[in-house]
C-alpha beads as a LAMMPS data file, in Angstrom:
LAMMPS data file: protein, C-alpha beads

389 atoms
388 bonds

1 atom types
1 bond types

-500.0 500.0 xlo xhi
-500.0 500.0 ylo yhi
-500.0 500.0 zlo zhi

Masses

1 110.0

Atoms # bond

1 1 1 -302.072 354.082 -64.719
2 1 1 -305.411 353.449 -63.060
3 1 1 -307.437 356.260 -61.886
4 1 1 -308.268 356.154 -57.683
5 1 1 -311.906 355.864 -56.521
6 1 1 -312.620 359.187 -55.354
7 1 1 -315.759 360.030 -53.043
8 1 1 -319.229 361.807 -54.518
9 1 1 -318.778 365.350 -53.709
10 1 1 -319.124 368.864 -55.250
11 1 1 -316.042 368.732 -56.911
12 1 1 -317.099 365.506 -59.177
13 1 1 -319.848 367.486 -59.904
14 1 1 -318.253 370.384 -61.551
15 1 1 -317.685 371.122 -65.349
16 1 1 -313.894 371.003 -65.420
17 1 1 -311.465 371.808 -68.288
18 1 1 -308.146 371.060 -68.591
19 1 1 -305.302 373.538 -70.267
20 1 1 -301.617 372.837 -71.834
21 1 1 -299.045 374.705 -73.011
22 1 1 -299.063 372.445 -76.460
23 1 1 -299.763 368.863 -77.230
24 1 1 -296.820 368.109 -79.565
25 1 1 -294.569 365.682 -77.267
26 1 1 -294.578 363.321 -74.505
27 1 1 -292.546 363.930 -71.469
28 1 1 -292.951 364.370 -68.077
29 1 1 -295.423 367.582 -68.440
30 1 1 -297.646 365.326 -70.268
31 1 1 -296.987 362.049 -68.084
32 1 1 -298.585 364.764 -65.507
33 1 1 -301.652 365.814 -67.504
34 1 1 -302.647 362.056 -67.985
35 1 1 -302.861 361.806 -64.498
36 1 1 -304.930 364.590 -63.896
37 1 1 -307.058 363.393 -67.185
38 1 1 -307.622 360.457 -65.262
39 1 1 -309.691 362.533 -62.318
40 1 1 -311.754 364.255 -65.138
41 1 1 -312.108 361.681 -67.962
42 1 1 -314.792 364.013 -69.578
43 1 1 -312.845 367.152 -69.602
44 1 1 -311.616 368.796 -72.675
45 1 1 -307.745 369.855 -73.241
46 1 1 -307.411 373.224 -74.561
47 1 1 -303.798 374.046 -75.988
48 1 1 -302.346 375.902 -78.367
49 1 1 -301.052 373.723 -80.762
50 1 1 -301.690 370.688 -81.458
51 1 1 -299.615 367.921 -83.771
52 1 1 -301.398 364.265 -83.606
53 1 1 -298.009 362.447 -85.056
54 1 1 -296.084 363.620 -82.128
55 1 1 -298.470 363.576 -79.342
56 1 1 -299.670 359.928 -80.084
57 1 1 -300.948 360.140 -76.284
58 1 1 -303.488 362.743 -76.561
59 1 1 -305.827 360.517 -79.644
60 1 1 -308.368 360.003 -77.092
61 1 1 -308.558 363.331 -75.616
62 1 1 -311.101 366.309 -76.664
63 1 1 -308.510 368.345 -77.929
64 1 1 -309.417 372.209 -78.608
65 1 1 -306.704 373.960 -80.198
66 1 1 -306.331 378.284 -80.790
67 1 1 -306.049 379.448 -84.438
68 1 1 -302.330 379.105 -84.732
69 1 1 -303.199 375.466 -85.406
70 1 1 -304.611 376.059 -88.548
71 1 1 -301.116 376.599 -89.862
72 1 1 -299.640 372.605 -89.810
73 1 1 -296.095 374.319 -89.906
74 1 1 -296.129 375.921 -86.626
75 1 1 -297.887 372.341 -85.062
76 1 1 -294.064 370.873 -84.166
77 1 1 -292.663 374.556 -84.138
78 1 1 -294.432 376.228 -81.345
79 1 1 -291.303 377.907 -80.222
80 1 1 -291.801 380.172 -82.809
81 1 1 -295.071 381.204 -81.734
82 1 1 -294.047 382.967 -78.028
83 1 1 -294.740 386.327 -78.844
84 1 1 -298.498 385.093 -79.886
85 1 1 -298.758 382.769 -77.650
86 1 1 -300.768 384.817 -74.934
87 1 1 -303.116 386.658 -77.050
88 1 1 -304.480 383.332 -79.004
89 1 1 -304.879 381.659 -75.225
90 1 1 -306.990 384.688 -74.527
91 1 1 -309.230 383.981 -77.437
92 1 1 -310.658 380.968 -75.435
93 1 1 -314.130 381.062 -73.860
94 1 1 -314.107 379.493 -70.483
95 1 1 -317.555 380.233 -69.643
96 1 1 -319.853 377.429 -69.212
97 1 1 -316.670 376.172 -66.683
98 1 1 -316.754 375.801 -62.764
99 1 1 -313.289 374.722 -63.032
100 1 1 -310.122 375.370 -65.327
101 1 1 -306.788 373.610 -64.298
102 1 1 -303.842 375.238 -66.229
103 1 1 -300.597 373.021 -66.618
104 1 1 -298.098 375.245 -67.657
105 1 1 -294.562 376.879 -68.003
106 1 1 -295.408 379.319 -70.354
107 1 1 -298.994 380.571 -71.524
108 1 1 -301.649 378.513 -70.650
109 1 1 -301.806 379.987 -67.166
110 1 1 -302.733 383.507 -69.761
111 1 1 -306.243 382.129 -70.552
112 1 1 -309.021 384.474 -68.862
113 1 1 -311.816 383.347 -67.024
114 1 1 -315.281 385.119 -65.459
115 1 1 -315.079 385.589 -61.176
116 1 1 -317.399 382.540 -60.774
117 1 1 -314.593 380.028 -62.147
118 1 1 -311.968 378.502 -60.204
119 1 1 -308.776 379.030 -62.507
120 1 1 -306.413 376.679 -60.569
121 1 1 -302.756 377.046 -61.805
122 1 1 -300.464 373.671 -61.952
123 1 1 -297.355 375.369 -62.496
124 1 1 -294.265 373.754 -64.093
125 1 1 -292.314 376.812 -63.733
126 1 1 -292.597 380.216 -64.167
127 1 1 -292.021 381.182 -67.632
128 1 1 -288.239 379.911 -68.138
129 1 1 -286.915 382.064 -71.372
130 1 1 -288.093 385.053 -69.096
131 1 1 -286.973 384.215 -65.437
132 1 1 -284.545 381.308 -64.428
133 1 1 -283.831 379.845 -67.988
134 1 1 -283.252 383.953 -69.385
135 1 1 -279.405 383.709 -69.444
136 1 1 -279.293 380.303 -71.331
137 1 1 -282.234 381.182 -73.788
138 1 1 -280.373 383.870 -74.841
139 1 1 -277.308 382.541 -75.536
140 1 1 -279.032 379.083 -76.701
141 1 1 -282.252 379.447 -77.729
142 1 1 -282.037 376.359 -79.865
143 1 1 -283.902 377.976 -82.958
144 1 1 -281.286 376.879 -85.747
145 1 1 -280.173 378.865 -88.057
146 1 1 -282.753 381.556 -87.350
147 1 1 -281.343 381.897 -83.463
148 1 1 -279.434 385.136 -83.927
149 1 1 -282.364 386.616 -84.906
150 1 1 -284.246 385.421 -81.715
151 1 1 -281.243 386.321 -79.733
152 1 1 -281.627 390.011 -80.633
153 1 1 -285.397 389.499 -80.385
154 1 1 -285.182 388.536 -77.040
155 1 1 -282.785 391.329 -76.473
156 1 1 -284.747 394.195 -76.877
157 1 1 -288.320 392.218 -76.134
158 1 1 -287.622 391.021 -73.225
159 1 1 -288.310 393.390 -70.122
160 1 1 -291.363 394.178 -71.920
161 1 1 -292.420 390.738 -71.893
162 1 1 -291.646 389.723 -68.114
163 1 1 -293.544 393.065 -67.441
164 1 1 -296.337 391.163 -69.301
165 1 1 -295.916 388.015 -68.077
166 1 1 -295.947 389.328 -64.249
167 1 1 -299.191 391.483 -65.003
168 1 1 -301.154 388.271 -66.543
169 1 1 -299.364 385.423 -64.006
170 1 1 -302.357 387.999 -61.264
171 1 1 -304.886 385.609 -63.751
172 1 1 -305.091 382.283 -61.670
173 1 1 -306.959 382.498 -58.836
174 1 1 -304.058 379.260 -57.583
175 1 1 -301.360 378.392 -57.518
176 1 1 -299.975 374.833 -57.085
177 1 1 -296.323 374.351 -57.720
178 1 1 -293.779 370.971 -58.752
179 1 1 -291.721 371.639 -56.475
180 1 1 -290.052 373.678 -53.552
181 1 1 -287.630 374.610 -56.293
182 1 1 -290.638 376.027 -58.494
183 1 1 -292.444 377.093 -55.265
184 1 1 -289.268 379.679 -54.783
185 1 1 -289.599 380.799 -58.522
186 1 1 -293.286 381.556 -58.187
187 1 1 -292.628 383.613 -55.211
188 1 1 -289.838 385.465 -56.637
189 1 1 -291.254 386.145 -59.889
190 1 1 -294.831 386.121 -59.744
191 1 1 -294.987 387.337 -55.888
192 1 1 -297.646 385.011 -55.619
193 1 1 -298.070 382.152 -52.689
194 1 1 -298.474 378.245 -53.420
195 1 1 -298.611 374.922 -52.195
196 1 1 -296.592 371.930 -53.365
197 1 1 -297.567 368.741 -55.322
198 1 1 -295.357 367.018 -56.465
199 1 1 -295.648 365.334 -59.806
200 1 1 -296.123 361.662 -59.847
201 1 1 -294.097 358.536 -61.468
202 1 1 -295.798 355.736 -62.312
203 1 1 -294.605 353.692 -59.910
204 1 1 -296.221 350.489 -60.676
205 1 1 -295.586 350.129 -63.891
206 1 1 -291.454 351.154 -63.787
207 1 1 -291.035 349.093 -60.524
208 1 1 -292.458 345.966 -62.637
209 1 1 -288.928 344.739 -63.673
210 1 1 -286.236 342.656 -62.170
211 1 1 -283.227 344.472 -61.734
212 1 1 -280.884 343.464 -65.441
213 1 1 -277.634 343.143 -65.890
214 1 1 -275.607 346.227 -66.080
215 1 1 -273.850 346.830 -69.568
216 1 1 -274.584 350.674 -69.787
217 1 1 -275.404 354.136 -68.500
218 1 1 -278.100 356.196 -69.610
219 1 1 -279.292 359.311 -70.367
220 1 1 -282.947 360.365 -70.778
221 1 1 -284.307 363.676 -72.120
222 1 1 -285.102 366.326 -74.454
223 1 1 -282.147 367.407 -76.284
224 1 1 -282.354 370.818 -75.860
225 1 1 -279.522 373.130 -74.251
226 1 1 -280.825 373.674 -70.508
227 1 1 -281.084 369.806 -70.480
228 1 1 -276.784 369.632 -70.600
229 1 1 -276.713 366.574 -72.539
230 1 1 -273.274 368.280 -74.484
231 1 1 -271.301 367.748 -70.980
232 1 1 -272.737 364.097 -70.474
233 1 1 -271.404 363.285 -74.107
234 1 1 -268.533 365.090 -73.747
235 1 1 -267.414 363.210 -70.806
236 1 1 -267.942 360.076 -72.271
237 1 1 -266.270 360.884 -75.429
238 1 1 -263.186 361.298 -73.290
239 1 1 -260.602 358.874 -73.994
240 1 1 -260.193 357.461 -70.226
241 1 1 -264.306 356.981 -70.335
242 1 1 -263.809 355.259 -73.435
243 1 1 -264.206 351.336 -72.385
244 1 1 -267.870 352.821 -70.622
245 1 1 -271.226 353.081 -73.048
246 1 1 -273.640 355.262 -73.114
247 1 1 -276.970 355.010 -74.494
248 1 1 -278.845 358.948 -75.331
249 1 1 -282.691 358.715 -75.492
250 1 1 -284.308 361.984 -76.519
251 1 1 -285.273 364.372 -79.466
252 1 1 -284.891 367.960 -79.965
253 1 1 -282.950 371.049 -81.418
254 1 1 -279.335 369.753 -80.405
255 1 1 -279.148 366.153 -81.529
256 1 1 -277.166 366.767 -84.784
257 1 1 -274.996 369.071 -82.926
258 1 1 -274.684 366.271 -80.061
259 1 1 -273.854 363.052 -82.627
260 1 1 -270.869 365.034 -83.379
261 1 1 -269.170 364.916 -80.062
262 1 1 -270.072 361.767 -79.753
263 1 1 -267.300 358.814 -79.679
264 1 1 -268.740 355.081 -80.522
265 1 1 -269.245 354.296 -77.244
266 1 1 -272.605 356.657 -76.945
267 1 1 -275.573 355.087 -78.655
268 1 1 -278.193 357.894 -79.622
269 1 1 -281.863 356.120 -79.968
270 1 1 -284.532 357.793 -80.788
271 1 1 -287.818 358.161 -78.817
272 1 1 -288.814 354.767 -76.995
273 1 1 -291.958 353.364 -75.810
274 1 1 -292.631 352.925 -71.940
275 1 1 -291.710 349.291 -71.854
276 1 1 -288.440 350.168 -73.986
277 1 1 -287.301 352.707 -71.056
278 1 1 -288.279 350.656 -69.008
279 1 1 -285.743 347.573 -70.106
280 1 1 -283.098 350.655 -70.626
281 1 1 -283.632 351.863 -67.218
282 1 1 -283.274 348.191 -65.536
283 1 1 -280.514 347.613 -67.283
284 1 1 -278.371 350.758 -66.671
285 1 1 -275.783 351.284 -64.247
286 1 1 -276.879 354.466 -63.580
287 1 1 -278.912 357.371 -65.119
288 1 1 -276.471 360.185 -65.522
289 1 1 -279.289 363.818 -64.920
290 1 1 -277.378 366.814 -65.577
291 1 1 -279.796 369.652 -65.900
292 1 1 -280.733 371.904 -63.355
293 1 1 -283.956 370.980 -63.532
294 1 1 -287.660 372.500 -62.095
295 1 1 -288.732 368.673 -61.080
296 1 1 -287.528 366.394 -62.928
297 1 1 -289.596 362.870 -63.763
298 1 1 -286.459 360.801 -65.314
299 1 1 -284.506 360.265 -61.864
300 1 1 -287.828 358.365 -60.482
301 1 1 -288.675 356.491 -63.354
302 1 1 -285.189 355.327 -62.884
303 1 1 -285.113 355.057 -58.856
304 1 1 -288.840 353.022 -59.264
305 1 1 -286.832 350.351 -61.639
306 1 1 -283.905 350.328 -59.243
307 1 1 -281.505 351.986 -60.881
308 1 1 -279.740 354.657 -59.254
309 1 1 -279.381 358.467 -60.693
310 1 1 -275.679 360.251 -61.027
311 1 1 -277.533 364.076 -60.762
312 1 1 -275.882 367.802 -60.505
313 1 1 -276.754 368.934 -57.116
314 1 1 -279.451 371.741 -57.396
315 1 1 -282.984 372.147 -58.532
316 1 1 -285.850 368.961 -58.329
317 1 1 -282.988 366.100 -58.118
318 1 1 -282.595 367.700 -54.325
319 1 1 -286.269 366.704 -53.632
320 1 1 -285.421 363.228 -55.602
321 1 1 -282.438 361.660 -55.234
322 1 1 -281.530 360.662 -51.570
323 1 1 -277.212 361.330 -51.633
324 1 1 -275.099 358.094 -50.915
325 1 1 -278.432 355.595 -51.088
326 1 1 -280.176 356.419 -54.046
327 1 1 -277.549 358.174 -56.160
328 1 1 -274.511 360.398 -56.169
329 1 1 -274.358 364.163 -56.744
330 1 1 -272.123 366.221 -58.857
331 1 1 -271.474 369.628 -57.799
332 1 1 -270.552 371.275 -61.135
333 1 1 -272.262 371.044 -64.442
334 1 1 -268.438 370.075 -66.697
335 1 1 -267.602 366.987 -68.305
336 1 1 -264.706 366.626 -65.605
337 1 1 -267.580 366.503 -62.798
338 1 1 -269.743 363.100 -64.738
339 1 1 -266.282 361.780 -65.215
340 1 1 -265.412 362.117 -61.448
341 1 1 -269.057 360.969 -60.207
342 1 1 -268.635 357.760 -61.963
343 1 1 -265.934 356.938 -61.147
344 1 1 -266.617 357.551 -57.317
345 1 1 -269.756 355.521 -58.003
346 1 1 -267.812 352.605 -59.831
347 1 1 -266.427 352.384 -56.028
348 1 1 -269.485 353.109 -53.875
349 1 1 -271.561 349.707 -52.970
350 1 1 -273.619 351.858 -50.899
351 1 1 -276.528 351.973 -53.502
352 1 1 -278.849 349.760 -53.331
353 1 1 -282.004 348.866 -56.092
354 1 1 -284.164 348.313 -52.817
355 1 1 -283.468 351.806 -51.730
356 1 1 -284.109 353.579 -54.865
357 1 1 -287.734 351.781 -55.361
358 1 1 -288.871 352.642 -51.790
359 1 1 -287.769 356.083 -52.712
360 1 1 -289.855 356.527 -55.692
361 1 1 -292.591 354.808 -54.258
362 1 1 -293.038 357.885 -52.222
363 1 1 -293.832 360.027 -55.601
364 1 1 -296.792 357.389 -56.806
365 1 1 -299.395 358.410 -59.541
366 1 1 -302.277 357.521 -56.550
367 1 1 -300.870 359.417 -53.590
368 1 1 -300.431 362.349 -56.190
369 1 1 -304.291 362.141 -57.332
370 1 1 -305.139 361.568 -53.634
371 1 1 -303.147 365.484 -53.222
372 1 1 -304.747 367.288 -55.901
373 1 1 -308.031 366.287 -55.659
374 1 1 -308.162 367.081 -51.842
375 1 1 -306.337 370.246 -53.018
376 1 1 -308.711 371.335 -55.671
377 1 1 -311.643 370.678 -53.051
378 1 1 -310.387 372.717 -50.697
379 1 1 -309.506 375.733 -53.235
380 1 1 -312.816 375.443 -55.082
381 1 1 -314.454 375.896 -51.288
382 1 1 -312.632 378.665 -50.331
383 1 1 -313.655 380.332 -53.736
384 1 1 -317.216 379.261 -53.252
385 1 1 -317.321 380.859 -50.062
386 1 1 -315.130 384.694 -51.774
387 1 1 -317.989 384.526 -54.183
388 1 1 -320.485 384.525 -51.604
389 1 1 -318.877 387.653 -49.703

Bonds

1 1 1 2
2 1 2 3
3 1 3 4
4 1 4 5
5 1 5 6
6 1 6 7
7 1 7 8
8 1 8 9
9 1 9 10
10 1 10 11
11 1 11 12
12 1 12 13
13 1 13 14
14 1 14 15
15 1 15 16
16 1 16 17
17 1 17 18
18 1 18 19
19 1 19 20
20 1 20 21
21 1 21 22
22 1 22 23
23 1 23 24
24 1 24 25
25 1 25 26
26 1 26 27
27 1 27 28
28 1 28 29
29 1 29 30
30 1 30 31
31 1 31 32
32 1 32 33
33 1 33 34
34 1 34 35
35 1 35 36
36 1 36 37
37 1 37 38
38 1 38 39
39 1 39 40
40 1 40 41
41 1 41 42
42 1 42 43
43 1 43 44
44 1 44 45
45 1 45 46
46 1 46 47
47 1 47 48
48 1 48 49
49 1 49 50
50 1 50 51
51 1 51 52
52 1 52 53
53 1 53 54
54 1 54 55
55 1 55 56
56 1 56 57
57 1 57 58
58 1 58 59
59 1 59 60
60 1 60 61
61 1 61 62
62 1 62 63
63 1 63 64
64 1 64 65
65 1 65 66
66 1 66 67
67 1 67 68
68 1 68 69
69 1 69 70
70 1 70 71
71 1 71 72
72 1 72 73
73 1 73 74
74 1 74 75
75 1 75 76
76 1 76 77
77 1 77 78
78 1 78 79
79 1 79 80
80 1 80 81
81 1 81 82
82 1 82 83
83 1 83 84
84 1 84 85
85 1 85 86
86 1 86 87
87 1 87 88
88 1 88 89
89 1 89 90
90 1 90 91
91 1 91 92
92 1 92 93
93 1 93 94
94 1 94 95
95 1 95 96
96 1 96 97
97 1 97 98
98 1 98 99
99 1 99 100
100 1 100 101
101 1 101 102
102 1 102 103
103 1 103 104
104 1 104 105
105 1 105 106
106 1 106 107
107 1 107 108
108 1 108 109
109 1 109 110
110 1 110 111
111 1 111 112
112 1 112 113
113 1 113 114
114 1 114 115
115 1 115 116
116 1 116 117
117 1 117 118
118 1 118 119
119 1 119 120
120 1 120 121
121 1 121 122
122 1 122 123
123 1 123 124
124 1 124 125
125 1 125 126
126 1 126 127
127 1 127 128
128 1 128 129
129 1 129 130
130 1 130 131
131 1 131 132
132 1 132 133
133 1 133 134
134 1 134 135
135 1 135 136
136 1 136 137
137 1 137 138
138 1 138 139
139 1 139 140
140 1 140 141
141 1 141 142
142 1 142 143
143 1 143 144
144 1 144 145
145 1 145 146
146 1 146 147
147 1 147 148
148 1 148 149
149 1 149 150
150 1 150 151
151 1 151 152
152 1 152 153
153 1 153 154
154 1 154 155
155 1 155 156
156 1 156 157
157 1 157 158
158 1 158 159
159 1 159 160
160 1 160 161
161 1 161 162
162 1 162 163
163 1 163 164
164 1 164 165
165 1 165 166
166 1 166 167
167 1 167 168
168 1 168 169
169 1 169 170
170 1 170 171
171 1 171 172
172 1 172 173
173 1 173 174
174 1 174 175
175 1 175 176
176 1 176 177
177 1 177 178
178 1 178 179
179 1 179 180
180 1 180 181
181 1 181 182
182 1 182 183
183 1 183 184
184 1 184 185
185 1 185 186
186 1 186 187
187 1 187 188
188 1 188 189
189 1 189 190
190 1 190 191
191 1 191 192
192 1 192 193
193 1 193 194
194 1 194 195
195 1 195 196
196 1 196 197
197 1 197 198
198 1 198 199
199 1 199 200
200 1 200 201
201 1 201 202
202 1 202 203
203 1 203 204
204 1 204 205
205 1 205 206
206 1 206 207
207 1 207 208
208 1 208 209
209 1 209 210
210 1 210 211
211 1 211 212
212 1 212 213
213 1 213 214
214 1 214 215
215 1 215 216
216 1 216 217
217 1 217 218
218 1 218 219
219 1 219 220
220 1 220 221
221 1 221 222
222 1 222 223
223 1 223 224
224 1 224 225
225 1 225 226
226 1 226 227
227 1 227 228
228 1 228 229
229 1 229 230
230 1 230 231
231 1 231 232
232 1 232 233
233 1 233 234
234 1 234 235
235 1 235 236
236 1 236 237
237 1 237 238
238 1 238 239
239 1 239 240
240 1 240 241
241 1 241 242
242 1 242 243
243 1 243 244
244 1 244 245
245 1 245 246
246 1 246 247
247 1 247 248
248 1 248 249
249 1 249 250
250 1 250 251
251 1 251 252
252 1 252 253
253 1 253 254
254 1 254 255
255 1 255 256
256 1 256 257
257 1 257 258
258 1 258 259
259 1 259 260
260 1 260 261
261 1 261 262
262 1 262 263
263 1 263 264
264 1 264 265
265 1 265 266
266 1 266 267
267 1 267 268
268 1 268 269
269 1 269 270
270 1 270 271
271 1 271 272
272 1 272 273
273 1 273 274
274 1 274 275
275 1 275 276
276 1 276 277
277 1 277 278
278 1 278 279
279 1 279 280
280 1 280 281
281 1 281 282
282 1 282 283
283 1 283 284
284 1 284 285
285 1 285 286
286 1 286 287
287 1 287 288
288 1 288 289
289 1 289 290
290 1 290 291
291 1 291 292
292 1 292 293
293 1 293 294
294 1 294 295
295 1 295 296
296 1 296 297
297 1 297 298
298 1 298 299
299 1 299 300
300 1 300 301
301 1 301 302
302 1 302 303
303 1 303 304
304 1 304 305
305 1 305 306
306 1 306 307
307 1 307 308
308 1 308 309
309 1 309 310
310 1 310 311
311 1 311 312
312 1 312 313
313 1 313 314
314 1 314 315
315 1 315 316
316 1 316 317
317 1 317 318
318 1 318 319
319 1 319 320
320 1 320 321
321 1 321 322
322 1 322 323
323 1 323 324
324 1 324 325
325 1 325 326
326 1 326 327
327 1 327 328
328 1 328 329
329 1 329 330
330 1 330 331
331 1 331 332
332 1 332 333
333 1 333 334
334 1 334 335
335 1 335 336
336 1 336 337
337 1 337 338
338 1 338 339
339 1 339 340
340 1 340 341
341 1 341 342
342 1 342 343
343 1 343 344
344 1 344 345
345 1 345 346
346 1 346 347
347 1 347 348
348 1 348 349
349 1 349 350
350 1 350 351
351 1 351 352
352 1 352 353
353 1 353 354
354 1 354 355
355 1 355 356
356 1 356 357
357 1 357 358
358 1 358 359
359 1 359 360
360 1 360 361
361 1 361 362
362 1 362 363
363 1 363 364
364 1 364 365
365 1 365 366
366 1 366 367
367 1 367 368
368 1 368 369
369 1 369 370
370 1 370 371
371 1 371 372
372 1 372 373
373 1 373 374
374 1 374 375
375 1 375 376
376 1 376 377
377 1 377 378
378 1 378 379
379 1 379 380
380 1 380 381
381 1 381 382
382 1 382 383
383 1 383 384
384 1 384 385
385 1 385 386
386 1 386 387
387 1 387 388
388 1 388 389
């Protein structure tokens, strides 16, 4: 992605940092932050954690990790950090900063900052083991063998640590949010106002690719429980799905558990490069998205190749998927449902690759800088101007 020309104005001017969550992956969080990164070339990414052989992406940034990260364990494990999370954020000196842009759906947004800085929140979603995601994190929380422990953890911790989390989420003096999905969250949780901006796909890069020829469907994603990948294989594993194939791309805490259910017609592959996903998305018949999901970045990367997305009906996929032109949705999140949504698409000629590009194009990394920028500008004014009273 190439950055936009923006005009000489106060906000170029400013020392900006930029803060994550933890540098450890690369998903759609991160697709995000190399977009902003982009706008501020010079500014530093503070995290928590930080592991170089998973976050490949981040070699060229100025990377400025807490103390947890002297402890290489906890560098790919920073699940395991959440009740310390907050605290080491706060041990962060954001001083000699006009500027701080959080991107977060945990602790980032904890980091403190003096009056005179602009602490502008990107938010992801509002902490999700503590508000929307509580019910499945406590019955899942994907920790191995160690996740009855966290289950009764989380039992007894827990209305502590949403009164904690609402107290500090006061911190940013913005909010932006994903999505109206996320926008509804931050109200209900936080009680706090924001705008929408929605994340960007990098729309010229997917969109260069002729449509393939269509020997598979796909699913993209971190293969952790909220994601639903279990009903997507389970489906297929069926014996009336089996003549259809599958391809999984993702890591995480389920996979073992997933290659289980699997049948041989789902192919698990491990995680790709861009032009790799983007040969898998051209050639699918559809992406199958089954999470309910804050934004979702997978269901335009596929639209922006011209492949259409199969997605449950709720969360970001409302905001991204146009019904009956750009994909189908599924109203329940059960194997039964992915098997009835194919088929019904196996008979819709409705959806076409033209559709789905012009769709994504909508969501392009350059209209989203164009946003934030203009958004920042006009936050950092109206702060300039509260300082001044």
């Amino acid at each position: 992605m190439r950055p936009i020309s923006m005009p000489k104005n106060n906000l170029s001017n400013l020392k900006v940092a930029l803060c994550y969550d933890r540098v450890n992956k690369f998903g759609g969080a991160e697709r995000v932050i190399e977009s902003i990164h982009q706008l501020f070339p010079s500014a530093p990414l503070y995290t928590l954690v930080y592991d170089p052989k998973g976050a490949p992406w981040a070699k060229s940034y100025d990377v400025r990790t807490t103390f947890l990260n002297k402890i290489p364990f906890f560098r790919s494990r920073h699940e395991l950090l959440a009740f310390l999370a907050s605290f080491a954020f706060e041990t962060f000196s954001f001083d000699q900063y006009d500027l701080v842009i959080s991107i977060t759906s945990e602790s980032a947004k904890d980091i403190i900052t003096k009056p005179e800085t602009l602490h502008a929140c990107y938010c992801l979603t509002p902490t999700r083991y503590l508000w929307s995601g509580k019910k499945q994190y406590h019955s899942q929380p994907g920790m191995g063998i160690i996740s009855p422990l966290v289950k009764k953890i989380l039992h007894v911790s827990t209305k502590y640590l949403q009164r904690q989390d609402l107290v500090i989420s006061q911190r940013p003096d913005e909010y932006l949010a994903i999505s109206k999905e996320v926008q509804k969250r931050i109200t209900k949780y936080y009680h706090r106002n924001s705008e929408i901006i929605y994340p960007p796909v990098n729309y010229s890069f997917f969109s260069k690719t002729d449509k393939l020829s269509c020997d598979h469907y796909l699913l993209v994603g971190r293969l952790v429980p909220y994601k639903k990948a279990d009903i997507v294989i389970k489906a297929f594993s069926r014996p009336e799905m089996s003549d259809r194939k599958l391809i999984v791309v993702g890591e995480g805490s389920q996979k073992h558990a997933l290659r289980k259910l699997a049948t041989n017609n789902v192919t698990f592959t491990s995680l790709v490069n861009d032009q790799e996903l983007r040969q898998l998305y051209s050639s699918a018949k559809a992406v199958v998205f089954p999470p309910h999901e804050d934004f979702g970045i997978t269901p335009l990367e596929a639209q922006a190749c011209g492949t259409p997305v199969l997605a449950y009906r709720g969360g970001g996929a409302l905001e991204t998927v146009i019904d009956g032109k750009t994909g189908l949705f599924f109203d329940e999140q059960t194997p039964g449902a992915i098997i009835e949504v194919i088929n019904r698409f196996e008979n819709n000629s409705s959806i076409l690759s033209d559709a789905c590009r012009q769709n994504a194009k909508k969501f392009s990394n350059t209209r989203f800088q164009k946003l934030l920028f203009a958004k920042l500008e006009s936050q950092w004014q109206k702060h300039q101007d509260q300082q001044k009273q």
